[in-house]
Structures are given as structure tokens and as C-alpha cells.
C-alpha positions in Angstrom: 1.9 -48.3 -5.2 1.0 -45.6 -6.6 -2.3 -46.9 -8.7 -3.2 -48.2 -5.8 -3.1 -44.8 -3.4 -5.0 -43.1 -6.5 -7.6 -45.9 -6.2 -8.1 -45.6 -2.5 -7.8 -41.8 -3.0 -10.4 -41.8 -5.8 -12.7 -44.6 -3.3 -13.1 -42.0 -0.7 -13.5 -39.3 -2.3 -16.7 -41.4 -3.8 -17.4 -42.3 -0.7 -17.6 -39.1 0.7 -19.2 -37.5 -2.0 -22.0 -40.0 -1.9 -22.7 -40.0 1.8 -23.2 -36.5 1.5 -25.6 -36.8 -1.8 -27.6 -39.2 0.0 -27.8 -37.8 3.3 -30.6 -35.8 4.2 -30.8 -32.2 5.6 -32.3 -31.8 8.8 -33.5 -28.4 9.8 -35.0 -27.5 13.6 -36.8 -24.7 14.8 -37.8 -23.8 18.5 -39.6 -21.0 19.4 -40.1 -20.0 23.1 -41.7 -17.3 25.1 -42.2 -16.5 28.8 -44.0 -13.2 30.0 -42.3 -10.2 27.1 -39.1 -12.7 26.3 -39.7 -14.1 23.1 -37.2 -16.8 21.9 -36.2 -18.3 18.5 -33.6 -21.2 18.2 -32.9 -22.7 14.9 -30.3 -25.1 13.9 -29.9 -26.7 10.0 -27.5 -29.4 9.9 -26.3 -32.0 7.6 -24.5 -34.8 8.2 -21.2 -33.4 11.0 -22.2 -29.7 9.9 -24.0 -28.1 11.3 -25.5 -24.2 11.1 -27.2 -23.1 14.7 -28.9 -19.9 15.5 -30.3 -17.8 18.5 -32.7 -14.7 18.5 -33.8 -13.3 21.5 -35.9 -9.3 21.5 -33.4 -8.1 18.6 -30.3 -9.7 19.0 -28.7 -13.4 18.8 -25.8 -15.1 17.6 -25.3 -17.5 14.3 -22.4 -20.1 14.7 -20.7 -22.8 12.7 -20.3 -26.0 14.2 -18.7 -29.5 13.3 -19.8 -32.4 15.3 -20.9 -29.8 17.9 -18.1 -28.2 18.4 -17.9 -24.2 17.6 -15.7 -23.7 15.0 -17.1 -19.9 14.0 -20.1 -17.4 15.4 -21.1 -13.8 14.5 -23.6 -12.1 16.8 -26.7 -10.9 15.1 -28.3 -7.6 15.5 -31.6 -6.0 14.4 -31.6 -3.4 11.2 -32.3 -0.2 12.8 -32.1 1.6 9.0 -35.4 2.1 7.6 -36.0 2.1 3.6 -36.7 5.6 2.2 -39.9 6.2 0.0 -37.8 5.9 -3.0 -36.4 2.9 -1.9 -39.9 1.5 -1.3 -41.3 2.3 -4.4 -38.3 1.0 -6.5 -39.1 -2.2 -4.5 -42.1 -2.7 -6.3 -41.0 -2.3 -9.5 -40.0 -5.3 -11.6 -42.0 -7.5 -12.9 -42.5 -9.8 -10.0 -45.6 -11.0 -10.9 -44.0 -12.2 -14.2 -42.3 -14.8 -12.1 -45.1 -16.1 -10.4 -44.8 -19.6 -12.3 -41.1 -19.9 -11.2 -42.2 -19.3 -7.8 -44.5 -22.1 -8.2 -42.5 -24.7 -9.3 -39.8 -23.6 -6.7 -42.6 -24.5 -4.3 -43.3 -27.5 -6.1 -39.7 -28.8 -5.5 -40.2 -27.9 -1.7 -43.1 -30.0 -1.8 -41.3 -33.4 -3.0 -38.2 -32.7 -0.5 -39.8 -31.3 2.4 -41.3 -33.5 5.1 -42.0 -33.0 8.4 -40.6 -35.2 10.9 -42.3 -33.9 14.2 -44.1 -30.8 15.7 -44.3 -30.5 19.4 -46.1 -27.2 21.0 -46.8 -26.9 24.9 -48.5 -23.4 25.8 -49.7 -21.7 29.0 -53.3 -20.0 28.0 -55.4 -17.8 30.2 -58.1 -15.4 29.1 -59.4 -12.4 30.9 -62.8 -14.6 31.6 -62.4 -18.2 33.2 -65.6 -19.1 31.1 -63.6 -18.4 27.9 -60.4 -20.1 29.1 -62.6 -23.1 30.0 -64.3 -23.0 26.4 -61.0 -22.3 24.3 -59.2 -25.3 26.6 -62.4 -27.2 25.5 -61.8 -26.6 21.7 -58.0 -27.4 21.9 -58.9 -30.8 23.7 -60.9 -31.7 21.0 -58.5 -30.7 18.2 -56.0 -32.6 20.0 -58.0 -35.6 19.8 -58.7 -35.6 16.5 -55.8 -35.5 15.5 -54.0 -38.1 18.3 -53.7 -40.4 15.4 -51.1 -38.4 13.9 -47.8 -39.4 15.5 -46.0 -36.4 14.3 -47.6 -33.9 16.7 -47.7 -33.4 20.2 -49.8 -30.8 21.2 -50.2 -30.2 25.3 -52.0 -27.1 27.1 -52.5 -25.6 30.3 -55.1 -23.4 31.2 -54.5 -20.7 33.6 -57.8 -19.6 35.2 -56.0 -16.7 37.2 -54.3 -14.6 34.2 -54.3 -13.3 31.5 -51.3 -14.9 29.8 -49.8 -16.5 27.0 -46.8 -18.7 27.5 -44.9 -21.5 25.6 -42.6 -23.5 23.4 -42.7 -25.3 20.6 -40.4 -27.6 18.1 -40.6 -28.1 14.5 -38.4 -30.7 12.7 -38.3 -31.0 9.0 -36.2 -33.3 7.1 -34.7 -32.3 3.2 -34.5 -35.8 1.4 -31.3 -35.1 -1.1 -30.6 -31.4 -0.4 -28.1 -31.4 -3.5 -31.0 -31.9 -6.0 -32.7 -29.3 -4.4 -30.7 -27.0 -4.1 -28.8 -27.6 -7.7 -33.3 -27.5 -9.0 -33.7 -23.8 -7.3 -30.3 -22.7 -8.6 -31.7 -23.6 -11.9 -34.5 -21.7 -11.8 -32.7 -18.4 -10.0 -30.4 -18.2 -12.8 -32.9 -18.0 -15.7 -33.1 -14.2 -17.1 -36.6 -13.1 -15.5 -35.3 -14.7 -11.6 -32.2 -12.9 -12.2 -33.8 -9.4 -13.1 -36.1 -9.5 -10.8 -34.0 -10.5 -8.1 -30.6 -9.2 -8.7 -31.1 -6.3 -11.2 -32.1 -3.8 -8.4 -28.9 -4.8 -6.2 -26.4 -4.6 -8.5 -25.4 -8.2 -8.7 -26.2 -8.6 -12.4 
């Protein structure tokens, strides 16, 4: 009996470990805004988890959630400290440029794992001249037709002839194919000796 719970045990935890190796990451970010209101939603989840956050003019919240249910939030508030000269010319100091080929190949990784799944924008436009609404609307209706045969965007615009005004939303959806690799690839590279002086050094870490 009891070879036989360790086997089950051991075949979920596979299992489990598995589904999550395999399973993608799927990140989401909305941006919104409507007269001085300027929006930001963003939510990064993988598989039942889930990581959501909201930003509105300097403050928002950041939550944990699990099959979209709440389980944890913190509200999130903008830095009013500002660095001091010293602090600002210490940031400039260390070698940065002598990690430009890390940096690189960081991107690199990024390129073979990132995808995007979907862009959407809709926008309000309106310029102080109805002649240059008219030509800009123009423009975007030919951009949008050129690129129709891409099924990944949807672009829409309204033109407002009677304001000046720039409203909006728009979606972007990118998908992580096996976030484990990726992440495990950058934690590689952050943990070499130049990553870790540059980065950490100045805070103390290392």
C-alpha cells in the first residue's frame, strides 16, 4: 500500500510539475484614458495564478489571485522621495556599459519566448483644425489597411471634428512559451560577477 501511495504521490507531483513547465505565461496590459484620467491595468498569469495590477494618477493596488479569487493585495502609491546629486551621480558609476553583451542576449532570450498574441487600440482624436483631423484620420485609415492582413491587431479611430481631444484604450496580450526556461536563462546571466556588480553592488545585496 504504501509503494503504491508513493507512486501516485510521485505521479502528481510529475504531473504537476510538468503542467506548469509546459504551460505558458500570459501577460495583459490595458491602458485607458478619458479627459486627465489616465488608466493602467495589467495582469500576468500562469496557469490558476494569477498577478493583477491597477494604476490610476499615482496610486493603484497589486493583488494575488487564484482562479480569480483575491487571496492578497497591497495598494500602490507613487515615490514622492527624490534622489540627491550624490545619489545620481553614484548611479552612473559602474561599468554598465561593460554589460552591454549580457543585456543583449537577455534580449535575445526575450525574443525566442515572447510573442504577441493580440493588440487592440480604439482612440478618440481631434485636432485644433478639422483639416488636420481629416488628414491625420486619412493617414490612420490607410495604415489600418495595410496592415488588415495582420489578424493580431485591431486598430479603430474616431475623429472628433469639434475638440481638441485625445481619448482611448488599448490591449496588449503577449504570451511567454515555457516561462521556467526563461526565467532559469536570465537568472543565469544575473548571477554572473559583472550582472551582479553592476546591479547589486551599489545596493548592498552583494
Amino acid at each position: 500500500m504504501l509503494l503504491i501511495a508513493a507512486i501516485l504521490l510521485g505521479s502528481l507531483l510529475f504531473s504537476g510539475i510538468l503542467a506548469f513547465w509546459l504551460t505558458s505565461l500570459s501577460i495583459s496590459v490595458t491602458f485607458g484614458k478619458e479627459g486627465s484620467i489616465l488608466t493602467l491595468w495589467g495582469l500576468i498569469s500562469w496557469g490558476m495564478i494569477g498577478m493583477h495590477a491597477r494604476w490610476q494618477n499615482g496610486s493603484g493596488t497589486l493583488s494575488l489571485r487564484i482562479r480569480d479569487h483575491s487571496v492578497w493585495s497591497t495598494p500602490l502609491k507613487q515615490s514622492t522621495t527624490t534622489p540627491t546629486s550624490k545619489e545620481k551621480s553614484e548611479s552612473k558609476v559602474g561599468g554598465i556599459e561593460s554589460i552591454f553583451p549580457e543585456v543583449r542576449e537577455i534580449l535575445g532570450y526575450l525574443r525566442r519566448h515572447l510573442h504577441i498574441t493580440s493588440f487592440s487600440c480604439q482612440v478618440v482624436l481631434g485636432f485644433p483644425s478639422a483639416s488636420t483631423t481629416g488628414m491625420v484620420f486619412g493617414y490612420f485609415q490607410a495604415i489600418r489597411g495595410f496592415l488588415a492582413p495582420l489578424s493580431r491587431l485591431r486598430l479603430h479611430m474616431t475623429p472628433d471634428f469639434d475638440r481638441t481631444v485625445c481619448e482611448g484604450e488599448g490591449t496588449l496580450v503577449l504570451e511567454v512559451r515555457y516561462p521556467l526556461i526563461l526565467a532559469y536563462r536570465i537568472l543565469r546571466i544575473a548571477l554572473r560577477p559583472k550582472m551582479r556588480e553592476v546591479l547589486f553592488r551599489q545596493k548592498g545585496i552583494f
